[in-house]
mmJSON file of the N, C-alpha and C atoms, coordinates in Angstrom:
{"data_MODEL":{"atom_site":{
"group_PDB":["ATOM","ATOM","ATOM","ATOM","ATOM","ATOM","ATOM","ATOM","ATOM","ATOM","ATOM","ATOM","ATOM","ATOM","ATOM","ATOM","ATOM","ATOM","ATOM","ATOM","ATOM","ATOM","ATOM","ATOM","ATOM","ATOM","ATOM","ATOM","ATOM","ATOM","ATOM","ATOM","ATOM","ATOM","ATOM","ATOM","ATOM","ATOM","ATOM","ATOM","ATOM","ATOM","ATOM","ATOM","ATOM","ATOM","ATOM","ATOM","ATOM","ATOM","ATOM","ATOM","ATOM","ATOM","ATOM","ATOM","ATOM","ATOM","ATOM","ATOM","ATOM","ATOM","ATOM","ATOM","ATOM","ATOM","ATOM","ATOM","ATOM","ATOM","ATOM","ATOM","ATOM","ATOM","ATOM","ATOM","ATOM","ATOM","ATOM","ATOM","ATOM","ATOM","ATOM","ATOM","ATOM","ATOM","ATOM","ATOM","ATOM","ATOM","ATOM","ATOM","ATOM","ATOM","ATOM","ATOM","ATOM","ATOM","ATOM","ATOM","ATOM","ATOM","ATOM","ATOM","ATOM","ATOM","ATOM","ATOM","ATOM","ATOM","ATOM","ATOM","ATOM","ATOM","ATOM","ATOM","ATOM","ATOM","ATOM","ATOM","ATOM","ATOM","ATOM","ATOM","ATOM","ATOM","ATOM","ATOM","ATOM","ATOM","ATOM","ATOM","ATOM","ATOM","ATOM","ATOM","ATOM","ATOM","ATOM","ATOM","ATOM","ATOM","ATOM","ATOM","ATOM","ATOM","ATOM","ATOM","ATOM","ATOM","ATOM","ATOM","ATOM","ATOM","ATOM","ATOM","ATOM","ATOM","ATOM","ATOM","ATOM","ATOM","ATOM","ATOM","ATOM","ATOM","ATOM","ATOM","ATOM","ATOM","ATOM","ATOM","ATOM","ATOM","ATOM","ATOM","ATOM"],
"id":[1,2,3,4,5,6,7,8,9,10,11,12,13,14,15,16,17,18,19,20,21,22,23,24,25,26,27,28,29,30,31,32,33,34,35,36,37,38,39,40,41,42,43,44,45,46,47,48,49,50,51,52,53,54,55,56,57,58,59,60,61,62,63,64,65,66,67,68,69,70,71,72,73,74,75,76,77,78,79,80,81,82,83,84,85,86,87,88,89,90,91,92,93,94,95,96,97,98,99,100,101,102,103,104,105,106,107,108,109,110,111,112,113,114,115,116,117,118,119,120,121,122,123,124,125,126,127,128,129,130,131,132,133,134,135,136,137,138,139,140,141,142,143,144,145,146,147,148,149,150,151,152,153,154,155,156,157,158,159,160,161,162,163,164,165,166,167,168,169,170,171,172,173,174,175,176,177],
"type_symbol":["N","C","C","N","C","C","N","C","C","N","C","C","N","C","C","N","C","C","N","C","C","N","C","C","N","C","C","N","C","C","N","C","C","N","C","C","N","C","C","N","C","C","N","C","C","N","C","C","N","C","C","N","C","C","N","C","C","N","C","C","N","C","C","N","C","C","N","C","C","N","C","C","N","C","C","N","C","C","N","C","C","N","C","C","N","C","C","N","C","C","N","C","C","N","C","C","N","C","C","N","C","C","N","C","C","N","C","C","N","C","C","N","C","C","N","C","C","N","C","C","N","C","C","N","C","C","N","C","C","N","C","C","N","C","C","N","C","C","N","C","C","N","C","C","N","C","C","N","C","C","N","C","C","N","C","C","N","C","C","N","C","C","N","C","C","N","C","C","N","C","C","N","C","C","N","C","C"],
"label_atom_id":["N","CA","C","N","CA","C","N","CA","C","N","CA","C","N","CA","C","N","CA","C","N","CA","C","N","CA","C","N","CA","C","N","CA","C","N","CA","C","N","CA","C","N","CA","C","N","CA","C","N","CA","C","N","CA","C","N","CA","C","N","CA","C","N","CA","C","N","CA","C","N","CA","C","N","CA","C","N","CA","C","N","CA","C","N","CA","C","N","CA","C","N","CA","C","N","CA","C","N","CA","C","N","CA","C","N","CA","C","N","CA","C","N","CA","C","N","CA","C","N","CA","C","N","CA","C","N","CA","C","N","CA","C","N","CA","C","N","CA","C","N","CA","C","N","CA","C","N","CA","C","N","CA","C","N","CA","C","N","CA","C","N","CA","C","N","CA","C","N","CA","C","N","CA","C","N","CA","C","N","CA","C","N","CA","C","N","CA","C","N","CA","C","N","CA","C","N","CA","C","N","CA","C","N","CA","C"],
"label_alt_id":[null,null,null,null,null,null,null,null,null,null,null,null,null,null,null,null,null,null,null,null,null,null,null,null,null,null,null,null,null,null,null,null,null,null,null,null,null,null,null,null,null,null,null,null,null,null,null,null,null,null,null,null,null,null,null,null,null,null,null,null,null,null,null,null,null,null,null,null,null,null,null,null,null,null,null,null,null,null,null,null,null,null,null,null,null,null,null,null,null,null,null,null,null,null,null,null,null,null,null,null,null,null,null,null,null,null,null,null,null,null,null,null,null,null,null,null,null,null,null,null,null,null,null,null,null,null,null,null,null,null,null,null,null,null,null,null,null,null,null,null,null,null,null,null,null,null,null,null,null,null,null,null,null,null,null,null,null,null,null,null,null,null,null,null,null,null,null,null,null,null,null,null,null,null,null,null,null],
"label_comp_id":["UNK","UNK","UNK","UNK","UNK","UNK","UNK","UNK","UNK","UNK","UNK","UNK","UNK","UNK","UNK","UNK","UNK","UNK","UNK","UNK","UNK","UNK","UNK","UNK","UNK","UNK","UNK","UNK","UNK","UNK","UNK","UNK","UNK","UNK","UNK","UNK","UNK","UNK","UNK","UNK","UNK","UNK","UNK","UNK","UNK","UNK","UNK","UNK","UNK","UNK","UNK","UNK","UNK","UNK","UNK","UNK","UNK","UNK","UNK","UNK","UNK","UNK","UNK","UNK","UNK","UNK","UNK","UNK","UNK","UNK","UNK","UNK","UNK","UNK","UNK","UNK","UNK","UNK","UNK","UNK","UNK","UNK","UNK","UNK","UNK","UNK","UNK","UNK","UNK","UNK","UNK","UNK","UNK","UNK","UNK","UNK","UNK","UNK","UNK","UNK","UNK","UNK","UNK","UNK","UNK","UNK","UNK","UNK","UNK","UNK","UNK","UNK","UNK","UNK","UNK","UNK","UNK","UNK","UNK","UNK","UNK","UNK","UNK","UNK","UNK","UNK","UNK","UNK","UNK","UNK","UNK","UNK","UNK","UNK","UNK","UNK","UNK","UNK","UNK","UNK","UNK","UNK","UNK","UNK","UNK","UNK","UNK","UNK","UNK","UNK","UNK","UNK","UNK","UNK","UNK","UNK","UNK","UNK","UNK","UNK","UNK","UNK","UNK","UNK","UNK","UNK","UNK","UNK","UNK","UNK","UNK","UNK","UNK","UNK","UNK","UNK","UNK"],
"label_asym_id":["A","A","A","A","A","A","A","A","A","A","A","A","A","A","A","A","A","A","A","A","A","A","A","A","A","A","A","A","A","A","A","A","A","A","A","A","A","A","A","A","A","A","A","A","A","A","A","A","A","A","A","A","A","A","A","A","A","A","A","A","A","A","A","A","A","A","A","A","A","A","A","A","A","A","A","A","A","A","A","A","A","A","A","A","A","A","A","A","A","A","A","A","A","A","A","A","A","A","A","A","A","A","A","A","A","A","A","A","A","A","A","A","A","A","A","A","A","A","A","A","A","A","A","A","A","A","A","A","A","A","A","A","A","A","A","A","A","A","A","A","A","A","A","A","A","A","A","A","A","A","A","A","A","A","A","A","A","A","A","A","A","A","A","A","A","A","A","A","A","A","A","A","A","A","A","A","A"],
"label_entity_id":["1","1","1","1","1","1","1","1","1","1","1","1","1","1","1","1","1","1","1","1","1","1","1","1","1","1","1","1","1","1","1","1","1","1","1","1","1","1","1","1","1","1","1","1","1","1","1","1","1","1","1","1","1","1","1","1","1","1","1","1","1","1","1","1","1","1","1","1","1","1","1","1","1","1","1","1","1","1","1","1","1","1","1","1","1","1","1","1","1","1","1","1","1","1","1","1","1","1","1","1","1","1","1","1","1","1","1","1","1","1","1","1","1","1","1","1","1","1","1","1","1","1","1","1","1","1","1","1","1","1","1","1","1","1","1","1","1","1","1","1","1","1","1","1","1","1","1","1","1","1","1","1","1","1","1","1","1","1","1","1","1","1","1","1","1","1","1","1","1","1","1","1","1","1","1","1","1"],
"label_seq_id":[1,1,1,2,2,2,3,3,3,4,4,4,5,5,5,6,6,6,7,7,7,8,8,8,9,9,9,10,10,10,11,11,11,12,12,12,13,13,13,14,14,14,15,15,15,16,16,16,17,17,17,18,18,18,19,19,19,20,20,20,21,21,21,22,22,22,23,23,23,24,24,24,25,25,25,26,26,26,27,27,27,28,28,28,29,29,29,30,30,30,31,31,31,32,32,32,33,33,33,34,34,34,35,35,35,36,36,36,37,37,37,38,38,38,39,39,39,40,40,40,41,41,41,42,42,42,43,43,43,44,44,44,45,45,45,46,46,46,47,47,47,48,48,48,49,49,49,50,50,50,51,51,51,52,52,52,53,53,53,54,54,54,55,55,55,56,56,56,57,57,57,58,58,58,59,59,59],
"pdbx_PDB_ins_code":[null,null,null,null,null,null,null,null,null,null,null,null,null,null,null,null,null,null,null,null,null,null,null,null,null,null,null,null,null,null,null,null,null,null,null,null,null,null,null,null,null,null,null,null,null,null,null,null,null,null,null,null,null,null,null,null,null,null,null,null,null,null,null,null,null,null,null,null,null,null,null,null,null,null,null,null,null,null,null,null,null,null,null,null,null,null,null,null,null,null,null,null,null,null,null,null,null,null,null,null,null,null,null,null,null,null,null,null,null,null,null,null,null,null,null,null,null,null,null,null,null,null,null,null,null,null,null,null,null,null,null,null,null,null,null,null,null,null,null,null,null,null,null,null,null,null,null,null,null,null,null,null,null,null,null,null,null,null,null,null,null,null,null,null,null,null,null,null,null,null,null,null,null,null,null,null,null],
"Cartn_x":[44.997,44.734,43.233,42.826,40.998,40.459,41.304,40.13,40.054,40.894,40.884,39.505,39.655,38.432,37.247,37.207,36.241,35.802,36.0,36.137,36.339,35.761,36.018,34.529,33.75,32.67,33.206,34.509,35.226,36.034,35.453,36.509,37.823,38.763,40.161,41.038,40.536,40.774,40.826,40.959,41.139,42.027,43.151,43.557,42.929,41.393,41.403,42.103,42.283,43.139,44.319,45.123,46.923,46.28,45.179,45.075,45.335,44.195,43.832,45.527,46.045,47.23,47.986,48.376,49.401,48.883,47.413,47.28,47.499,47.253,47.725,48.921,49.435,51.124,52.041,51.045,51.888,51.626,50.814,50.578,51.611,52.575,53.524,55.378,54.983,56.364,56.101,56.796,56.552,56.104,55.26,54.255,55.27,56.77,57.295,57.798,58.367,58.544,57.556,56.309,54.794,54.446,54.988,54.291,55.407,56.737,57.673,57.521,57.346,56.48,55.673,54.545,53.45,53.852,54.383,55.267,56.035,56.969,57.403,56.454,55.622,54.905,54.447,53.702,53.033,54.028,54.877,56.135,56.077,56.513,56.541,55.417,54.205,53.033,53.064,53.484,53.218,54.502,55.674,56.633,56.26,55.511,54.851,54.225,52.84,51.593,52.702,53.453,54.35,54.906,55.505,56.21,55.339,54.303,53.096,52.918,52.512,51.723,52.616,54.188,55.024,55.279,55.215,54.7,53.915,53.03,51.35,51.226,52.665,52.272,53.61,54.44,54.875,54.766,53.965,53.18,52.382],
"Cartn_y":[149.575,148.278,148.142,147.307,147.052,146.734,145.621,145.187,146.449,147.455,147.777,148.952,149.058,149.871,148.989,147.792,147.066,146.98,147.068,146.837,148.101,149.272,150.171,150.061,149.223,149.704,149.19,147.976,147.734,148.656,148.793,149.677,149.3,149.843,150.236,148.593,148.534,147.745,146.11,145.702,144.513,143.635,143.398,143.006,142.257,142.588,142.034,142.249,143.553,143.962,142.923,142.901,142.906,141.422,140.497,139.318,138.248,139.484,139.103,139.586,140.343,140.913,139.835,139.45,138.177,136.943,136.69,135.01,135.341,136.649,137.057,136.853,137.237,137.518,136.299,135.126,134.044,132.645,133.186,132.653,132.688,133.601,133.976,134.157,133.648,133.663,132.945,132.496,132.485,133.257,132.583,133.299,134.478,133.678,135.087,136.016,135.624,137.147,138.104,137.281,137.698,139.217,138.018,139.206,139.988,139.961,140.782,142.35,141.747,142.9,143.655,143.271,143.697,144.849,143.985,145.355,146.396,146.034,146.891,148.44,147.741,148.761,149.439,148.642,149.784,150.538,150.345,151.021,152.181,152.18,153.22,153.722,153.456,154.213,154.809,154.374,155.316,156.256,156.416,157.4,158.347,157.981,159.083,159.905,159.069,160.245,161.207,160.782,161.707,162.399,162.113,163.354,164.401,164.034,164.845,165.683,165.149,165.588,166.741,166.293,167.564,168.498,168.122,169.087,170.412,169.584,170.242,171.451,170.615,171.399,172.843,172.227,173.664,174.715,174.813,176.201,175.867],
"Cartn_z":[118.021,117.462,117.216,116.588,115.964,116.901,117.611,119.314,119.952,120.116,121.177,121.077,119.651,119.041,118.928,119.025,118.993,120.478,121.355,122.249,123.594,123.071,123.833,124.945,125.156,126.218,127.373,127.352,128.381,129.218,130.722,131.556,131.178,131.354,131.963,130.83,129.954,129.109,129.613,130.791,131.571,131.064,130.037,129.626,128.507,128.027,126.71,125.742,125.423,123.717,124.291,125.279,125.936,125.206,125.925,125.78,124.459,123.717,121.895,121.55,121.715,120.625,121.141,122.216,122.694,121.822,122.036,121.243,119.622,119.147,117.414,117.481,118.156,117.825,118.107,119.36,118.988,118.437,117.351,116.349,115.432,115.133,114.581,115.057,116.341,117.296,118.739,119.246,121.043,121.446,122.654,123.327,124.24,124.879,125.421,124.727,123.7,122.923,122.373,121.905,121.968,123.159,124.009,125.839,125.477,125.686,125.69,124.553,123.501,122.88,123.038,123.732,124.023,125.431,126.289,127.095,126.807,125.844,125.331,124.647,123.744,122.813,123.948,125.097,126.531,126.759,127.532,128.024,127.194,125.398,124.568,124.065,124.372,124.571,125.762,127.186,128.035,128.155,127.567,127.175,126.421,125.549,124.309,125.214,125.748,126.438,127.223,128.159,128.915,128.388,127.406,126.693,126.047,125.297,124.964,126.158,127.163,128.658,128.795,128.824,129.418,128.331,127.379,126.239,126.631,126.582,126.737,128.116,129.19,130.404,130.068,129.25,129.519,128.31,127.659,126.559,127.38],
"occupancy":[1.0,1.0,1.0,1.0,1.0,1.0,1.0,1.0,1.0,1.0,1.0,1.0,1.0,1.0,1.0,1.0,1.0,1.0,1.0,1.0,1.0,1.0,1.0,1.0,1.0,1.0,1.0,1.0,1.0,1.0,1.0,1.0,1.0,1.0,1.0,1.0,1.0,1.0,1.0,1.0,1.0,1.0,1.0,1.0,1.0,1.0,1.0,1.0,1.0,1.0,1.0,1.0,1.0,1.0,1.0,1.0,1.0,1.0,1.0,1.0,1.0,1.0,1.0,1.0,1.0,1.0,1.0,1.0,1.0,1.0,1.0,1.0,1.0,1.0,1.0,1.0,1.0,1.0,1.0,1.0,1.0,1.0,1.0,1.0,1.0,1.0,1.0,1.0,1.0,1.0,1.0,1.0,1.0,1.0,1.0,1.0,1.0,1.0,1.0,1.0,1.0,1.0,1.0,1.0,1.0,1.0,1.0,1.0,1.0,1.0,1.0,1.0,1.0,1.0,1.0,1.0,1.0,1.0,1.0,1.0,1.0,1.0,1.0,1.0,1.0,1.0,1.0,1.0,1.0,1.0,1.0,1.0,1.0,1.0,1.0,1.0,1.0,1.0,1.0,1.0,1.0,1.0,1.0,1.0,1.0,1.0,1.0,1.0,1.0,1.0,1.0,1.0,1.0,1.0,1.0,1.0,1.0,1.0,1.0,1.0,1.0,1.0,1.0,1.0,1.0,1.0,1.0,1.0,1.0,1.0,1.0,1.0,1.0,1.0,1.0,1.0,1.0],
"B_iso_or_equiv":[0.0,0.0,0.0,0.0,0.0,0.0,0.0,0.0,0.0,0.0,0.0,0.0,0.0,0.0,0.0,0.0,0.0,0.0,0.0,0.0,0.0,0.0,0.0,0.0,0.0,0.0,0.0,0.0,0.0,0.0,0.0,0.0,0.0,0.0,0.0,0.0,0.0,0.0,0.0,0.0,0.0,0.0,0.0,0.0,0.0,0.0,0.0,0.0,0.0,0.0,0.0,0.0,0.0,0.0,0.0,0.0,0.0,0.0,0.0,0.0,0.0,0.0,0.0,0.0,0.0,0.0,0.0,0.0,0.0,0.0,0.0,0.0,0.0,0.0,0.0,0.0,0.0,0.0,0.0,0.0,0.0,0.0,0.0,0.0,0.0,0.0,0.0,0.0,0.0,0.0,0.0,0.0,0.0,0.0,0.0,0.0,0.0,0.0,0.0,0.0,0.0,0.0,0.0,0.0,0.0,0.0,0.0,0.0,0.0,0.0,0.0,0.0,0.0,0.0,0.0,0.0,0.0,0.0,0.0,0.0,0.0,0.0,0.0,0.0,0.0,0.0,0.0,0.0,0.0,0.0,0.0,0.0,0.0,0.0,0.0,0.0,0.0,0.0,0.0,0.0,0.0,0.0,0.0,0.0,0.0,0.0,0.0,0.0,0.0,0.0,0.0,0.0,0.0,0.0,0.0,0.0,0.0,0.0,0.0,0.0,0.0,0.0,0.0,0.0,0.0,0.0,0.0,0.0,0.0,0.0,0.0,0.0,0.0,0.0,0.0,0.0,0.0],
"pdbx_formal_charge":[null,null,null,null,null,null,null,null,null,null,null,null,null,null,null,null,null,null,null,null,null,null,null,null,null,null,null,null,null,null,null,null,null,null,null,null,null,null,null,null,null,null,null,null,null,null,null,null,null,null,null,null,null,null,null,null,null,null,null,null,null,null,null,null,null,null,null,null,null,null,null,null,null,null,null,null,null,null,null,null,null,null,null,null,null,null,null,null,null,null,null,null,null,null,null,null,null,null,null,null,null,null,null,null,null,null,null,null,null,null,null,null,null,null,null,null,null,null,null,null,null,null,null,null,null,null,null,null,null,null,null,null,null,null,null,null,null,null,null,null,null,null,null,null,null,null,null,null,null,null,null,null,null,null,null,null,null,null,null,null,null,null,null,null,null,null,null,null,null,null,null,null,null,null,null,null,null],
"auth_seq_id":[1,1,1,2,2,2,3,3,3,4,4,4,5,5,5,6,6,6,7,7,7,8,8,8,9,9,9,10,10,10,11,11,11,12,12,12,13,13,13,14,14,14,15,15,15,16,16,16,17,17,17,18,18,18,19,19,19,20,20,20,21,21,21,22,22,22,23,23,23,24,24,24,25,25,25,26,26,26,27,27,27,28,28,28,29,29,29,30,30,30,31,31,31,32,32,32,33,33,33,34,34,34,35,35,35,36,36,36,37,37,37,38,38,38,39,39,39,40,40,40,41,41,41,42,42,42,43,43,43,44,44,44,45,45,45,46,46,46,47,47,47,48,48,48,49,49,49,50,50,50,51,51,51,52,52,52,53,53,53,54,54,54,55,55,55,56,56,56,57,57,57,58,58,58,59,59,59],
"auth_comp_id":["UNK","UNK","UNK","UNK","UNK","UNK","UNK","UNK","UNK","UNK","UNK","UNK","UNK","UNK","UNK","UNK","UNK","UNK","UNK","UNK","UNK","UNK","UNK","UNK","UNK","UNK","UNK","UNK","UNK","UNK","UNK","UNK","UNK","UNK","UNK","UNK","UNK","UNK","UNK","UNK","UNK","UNK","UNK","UNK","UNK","UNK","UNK","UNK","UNK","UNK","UNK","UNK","UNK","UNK","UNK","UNK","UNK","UNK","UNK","UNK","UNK","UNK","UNK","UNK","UNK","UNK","UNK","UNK","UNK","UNK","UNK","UNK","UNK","UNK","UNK","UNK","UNK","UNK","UNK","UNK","UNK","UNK","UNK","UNK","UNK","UNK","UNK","UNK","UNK","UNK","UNK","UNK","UNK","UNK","UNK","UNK","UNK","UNK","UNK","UNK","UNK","UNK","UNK","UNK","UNK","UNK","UNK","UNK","UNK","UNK","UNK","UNK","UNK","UNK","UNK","UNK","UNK","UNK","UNK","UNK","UNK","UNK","UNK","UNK","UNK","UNK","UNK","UNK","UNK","UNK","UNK","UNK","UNK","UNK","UNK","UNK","UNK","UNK","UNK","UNK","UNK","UNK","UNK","UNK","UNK","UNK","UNK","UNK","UNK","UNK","UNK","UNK","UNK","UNK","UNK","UNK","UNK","UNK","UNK","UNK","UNK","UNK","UNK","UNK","UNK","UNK","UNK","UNK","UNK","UNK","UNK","UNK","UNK","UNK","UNK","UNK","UNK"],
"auth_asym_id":["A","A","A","A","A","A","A","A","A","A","A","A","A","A","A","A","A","A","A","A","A","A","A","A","A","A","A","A","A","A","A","A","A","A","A","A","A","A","A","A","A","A","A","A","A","A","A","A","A","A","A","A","A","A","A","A","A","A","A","A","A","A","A","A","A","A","A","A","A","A","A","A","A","A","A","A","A","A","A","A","A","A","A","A","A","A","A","A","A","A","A","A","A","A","A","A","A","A","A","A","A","A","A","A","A","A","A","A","A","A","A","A","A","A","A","A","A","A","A","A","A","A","A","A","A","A","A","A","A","A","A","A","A","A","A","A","A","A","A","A","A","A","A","A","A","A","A","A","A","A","A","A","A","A","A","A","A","A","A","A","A","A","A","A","A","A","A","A","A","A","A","A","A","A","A","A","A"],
"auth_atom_id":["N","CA","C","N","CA","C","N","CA","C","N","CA","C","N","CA","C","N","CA","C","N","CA","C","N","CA","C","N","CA","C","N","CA","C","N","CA","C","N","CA","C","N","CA","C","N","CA","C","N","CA","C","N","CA","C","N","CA","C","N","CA","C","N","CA","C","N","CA","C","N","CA","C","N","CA","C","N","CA","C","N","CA","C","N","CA","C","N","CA","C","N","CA","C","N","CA","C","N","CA","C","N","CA","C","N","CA","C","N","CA","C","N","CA","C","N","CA","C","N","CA","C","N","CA","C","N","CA","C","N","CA","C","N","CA","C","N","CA","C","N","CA","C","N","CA","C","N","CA","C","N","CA","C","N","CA","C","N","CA","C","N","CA","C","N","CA","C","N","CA","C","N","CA","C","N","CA","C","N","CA","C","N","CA","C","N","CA","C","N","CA","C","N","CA","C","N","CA","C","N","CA","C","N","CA","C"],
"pdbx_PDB_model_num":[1,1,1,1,1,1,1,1,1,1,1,1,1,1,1,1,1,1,1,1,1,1,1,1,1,1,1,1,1,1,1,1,1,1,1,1,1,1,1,1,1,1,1,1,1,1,1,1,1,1,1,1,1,1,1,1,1,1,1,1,1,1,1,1,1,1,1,1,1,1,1,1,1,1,1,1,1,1,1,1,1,1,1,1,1,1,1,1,1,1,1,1,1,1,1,1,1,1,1,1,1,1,1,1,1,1,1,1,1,1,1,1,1,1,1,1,1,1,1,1,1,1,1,1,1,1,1,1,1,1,1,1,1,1,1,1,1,1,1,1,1,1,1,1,1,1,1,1,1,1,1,1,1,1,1,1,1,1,1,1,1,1,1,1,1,1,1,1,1,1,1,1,1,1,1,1,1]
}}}
């Protein structure tokens, strides 16, 4: 996402990007389906890296 690239001198992200993408997004929907999304996409970002990872570990 642009914040999160905007925004990379922040450690461990602190929930700014999570923060900004929730108040964008419920601008356009409820705020819980907003968050609910936003977990989601993590969840399937951190499925990807793992699958990459176990990729990577076995070649």
């Amino acid at each position: 996402m642009v914040t999160g690239s905007l925004l990379f001198w922040i450690p461990f992200d602190l929930g700014v990007t999570s923060g900004v993408l929730v108040i964008i997004l419920s601008t356009m929907m409820p705020a819980p389906q907003a968050l609910l999304i936003l977990v989601i996409w993590r969840v399937w970002g951190m499925l990807v890296d793992l699958t990459w990872g176990a990729a990577g570990l076995t070649l």
